[in-house]
C-alpha positions as a printed Julia matrix, in Angstrom:
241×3 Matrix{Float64}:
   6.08   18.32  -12.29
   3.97   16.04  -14.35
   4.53   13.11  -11.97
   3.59   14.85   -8.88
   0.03   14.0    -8.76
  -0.02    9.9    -9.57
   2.7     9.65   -6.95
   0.84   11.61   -3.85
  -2.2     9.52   -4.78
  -0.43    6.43   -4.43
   1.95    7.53   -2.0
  -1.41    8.8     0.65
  -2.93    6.02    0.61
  -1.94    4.92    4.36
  -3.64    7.79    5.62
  -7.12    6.35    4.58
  -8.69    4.9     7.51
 -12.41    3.69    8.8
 -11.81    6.39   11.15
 -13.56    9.81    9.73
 -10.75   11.9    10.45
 -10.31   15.15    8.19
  -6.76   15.8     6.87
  -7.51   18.62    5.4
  -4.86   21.49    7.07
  -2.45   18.99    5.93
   0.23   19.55    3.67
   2.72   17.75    1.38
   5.97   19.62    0.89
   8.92   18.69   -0.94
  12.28   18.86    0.21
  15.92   18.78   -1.2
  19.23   18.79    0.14
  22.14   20.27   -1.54
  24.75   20.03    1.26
  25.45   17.13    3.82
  24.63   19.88    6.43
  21.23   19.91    5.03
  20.75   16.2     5.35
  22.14   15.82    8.6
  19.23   18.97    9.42
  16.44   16.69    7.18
  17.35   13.86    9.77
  17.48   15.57   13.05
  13.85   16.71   11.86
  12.77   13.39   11.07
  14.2    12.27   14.57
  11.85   14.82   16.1
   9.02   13.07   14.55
   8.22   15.42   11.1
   6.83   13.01    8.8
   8.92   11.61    5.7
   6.9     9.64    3.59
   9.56    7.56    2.39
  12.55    8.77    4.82
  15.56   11.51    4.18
  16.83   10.88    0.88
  20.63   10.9     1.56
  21.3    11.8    -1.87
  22.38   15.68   -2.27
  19.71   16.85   -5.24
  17.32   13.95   -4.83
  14.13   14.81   -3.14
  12.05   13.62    0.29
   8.65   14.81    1.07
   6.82   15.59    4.27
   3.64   15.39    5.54
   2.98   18.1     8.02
  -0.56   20.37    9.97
   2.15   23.17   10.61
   3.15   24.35    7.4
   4.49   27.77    8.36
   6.9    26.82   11.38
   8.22   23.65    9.24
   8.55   26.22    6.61
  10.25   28.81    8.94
  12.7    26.32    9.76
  13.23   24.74    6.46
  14.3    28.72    5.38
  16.27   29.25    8.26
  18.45   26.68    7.38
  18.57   27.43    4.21
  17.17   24.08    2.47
  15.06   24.81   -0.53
  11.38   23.5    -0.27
   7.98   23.3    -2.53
   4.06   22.71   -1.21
   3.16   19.83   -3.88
  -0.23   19.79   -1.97
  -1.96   22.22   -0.03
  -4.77   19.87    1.18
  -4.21   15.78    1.54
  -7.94   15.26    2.33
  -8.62   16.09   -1.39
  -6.15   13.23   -2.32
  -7.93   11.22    0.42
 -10.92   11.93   -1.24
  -9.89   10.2    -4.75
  -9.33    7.09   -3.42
 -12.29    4.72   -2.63
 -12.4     2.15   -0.01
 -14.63   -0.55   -0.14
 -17.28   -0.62    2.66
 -19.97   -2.97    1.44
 -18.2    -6.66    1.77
 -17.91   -9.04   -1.44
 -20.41   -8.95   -3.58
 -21.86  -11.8    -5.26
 -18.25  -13.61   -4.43
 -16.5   -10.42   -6.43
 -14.19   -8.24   -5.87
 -14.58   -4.83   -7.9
 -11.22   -2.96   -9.15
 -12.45    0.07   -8.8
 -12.09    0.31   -5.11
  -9.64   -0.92   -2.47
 -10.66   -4.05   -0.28
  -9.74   -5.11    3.46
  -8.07   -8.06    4.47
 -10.69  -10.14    5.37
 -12.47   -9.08    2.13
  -9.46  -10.3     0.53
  -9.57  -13.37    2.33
 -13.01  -14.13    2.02
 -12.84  -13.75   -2.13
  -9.59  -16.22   -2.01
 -11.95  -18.73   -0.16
 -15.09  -18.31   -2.48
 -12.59  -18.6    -5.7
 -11.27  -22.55   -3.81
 -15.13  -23.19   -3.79
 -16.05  -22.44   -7.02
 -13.18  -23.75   -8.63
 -12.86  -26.56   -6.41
 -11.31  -28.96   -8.97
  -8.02  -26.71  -10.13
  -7.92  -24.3    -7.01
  -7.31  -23.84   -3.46
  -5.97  -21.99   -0.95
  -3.76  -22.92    1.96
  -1.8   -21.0     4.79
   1.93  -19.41    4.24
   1.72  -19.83    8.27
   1.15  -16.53   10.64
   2.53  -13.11   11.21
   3.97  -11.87   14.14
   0.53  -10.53   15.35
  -0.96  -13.74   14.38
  -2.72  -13.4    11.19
  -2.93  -15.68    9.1
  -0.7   -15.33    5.25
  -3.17  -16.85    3.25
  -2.04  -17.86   -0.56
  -3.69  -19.4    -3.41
  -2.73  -22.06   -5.97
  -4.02  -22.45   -9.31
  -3.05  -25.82  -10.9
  -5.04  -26.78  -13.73
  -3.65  -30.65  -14.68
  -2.94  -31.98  -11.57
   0.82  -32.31  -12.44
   3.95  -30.57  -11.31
   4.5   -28.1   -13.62
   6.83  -25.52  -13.59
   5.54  -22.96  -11.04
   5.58  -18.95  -11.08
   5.19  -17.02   -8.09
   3.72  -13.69   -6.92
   3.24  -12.43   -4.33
   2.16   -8.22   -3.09
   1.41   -5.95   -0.46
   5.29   -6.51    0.88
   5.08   -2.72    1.24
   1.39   -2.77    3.29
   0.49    0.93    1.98
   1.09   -0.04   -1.74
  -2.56   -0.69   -2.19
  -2.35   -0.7    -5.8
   0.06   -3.88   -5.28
  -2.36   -5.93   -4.03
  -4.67   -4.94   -6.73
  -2.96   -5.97   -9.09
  -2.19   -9.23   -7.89
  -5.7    -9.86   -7.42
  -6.46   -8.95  -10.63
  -4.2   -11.32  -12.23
  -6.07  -13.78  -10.65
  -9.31  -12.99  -11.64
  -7.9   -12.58  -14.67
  -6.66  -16.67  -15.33
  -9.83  -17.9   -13.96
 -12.67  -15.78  -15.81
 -10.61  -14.61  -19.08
 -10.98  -17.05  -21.93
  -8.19  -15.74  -23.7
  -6.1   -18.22  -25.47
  -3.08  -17.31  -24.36
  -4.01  -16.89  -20.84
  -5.44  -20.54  -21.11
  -2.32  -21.73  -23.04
  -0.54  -20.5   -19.15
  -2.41  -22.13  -17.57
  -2.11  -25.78  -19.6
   1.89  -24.85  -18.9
   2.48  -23.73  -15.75
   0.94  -23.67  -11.91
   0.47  -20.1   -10.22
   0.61  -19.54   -6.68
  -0.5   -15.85   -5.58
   0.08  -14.21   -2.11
  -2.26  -11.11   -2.47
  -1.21   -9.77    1.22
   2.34  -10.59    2.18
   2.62   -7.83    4.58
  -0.58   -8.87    6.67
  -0.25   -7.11   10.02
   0.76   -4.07    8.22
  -1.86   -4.05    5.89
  -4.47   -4.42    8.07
  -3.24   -1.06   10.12
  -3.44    0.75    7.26
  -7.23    0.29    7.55
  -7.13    0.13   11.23
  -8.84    3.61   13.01
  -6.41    4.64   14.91
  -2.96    4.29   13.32
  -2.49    6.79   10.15
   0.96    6.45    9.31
   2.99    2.93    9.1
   5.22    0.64    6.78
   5.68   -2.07    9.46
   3.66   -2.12   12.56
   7.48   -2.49   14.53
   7.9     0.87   13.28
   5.18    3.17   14.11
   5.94    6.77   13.04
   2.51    8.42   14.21
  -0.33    7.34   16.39
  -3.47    9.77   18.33
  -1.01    9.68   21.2
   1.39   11.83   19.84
């Protein structure tokens, strides 16, 4: 399973938090259903609160994975009812542990991709970028998310004209760290790369980025108390359970 280990790290990293909680008794285990029994058993489990990182696949051969701190009884059960299983990781804190968060604010009005950043980091970089490049950028609001955050986006229009326009946008899935990333390092990219063929996209068309379009959501995944969520409407585990 060659693909095992990119996917955990990118698939954990909602359970990084400010919080120093230690995950390591944790364990990832695969699961696969050959039989609609053995899906309809998959979802009763995930009804009673075990952990699916992306949900019961529904698909007989295809694969879901859990997150559980009892390993033997989910095992136990898993065997009992005859649905074949596989530990892909027998400690998530050493996942955890690849991943670095940022902790030290922007520096020097930059982000670094070589660690993760916060929303209002994220923010606070969008605003220093309007500033510096006053004449061809700026940001404005999307409007606010159901918690009230603001959706903050960015424009980069270097003629003044209307051009033809590309959007992107990331972070619709809040976890998907790498997402938002990305999209910040395709701005970074058009402002501080003098490529000529970067600069030949920029003479042709107008880019508007929204780095976090999943605000509320990505801000819980760096909240302290909440270790596991998609959509803050859907809360699958909290301290209080």
């Amino acid at each position: 399973m060659k693909y095992v280990a990119p996917f955990l790290i990118l698939g954990l990293q909602l359970l990084i938090t400010n919080e120093a909680k230690d995950y390591s008794n944790w364990k990832v285990i695969e699961v696969t259903p050959t039989s609609l029994k053995d899906v309809k058993v998959l979802l009763q489990m995930e009804s009673e609160r075990v952990l699916f990182l992306n949900g019961v696949s529904k698909t007989l051969g295809s694969s879901s994975t859990i997150l559980t701190d009892s390993q033997d009884m989910l095992k136990a059960n898993l065997a009992n009812a005859g649905i074949r299983s596989e530990i892909l990781s027998h400690n998530i804190q050493e996942l955890i542990n690849r991943e670095v968060v940022n902790k030290d604010g922007i520096i020097n009005g930059q982000l670094s991709w070589d660690r993760y950043y916060n929303l209002t980091d994220i923010y606070t970089w969008m605003d220093e970028l309007a500033e510096r490049h006053s004449k061809f950028v700026k940001t404005f609001s999307i409007g606010t998310t159901y918690e009230g955050r603001e959706m903050k986006a960015i424009v980069i229009s270097k003629s003044g004209e209307t051009k033809p326009a590309i959007w992107v946008d990331s972070l619709i899935h809040s976890r998907e760290w790498i997402a938002g990333a990305v999209g910040t390092y395709v701005i970074d990219q058009l402002l501080n790369n003098d490529d000529e063929e970067i600069q030949n996209w920029l003479d042709n068309y107008d880019f508007y980025f929204l780095p976090v379009w999943n605000a509320d959501g990505y801000h819980y995944t760096h909240a302290e108390v909440i270790h596991f969520t998609i959509y803050t409407s859907y809360i699958l585990f909290a301290n209080s359970c």
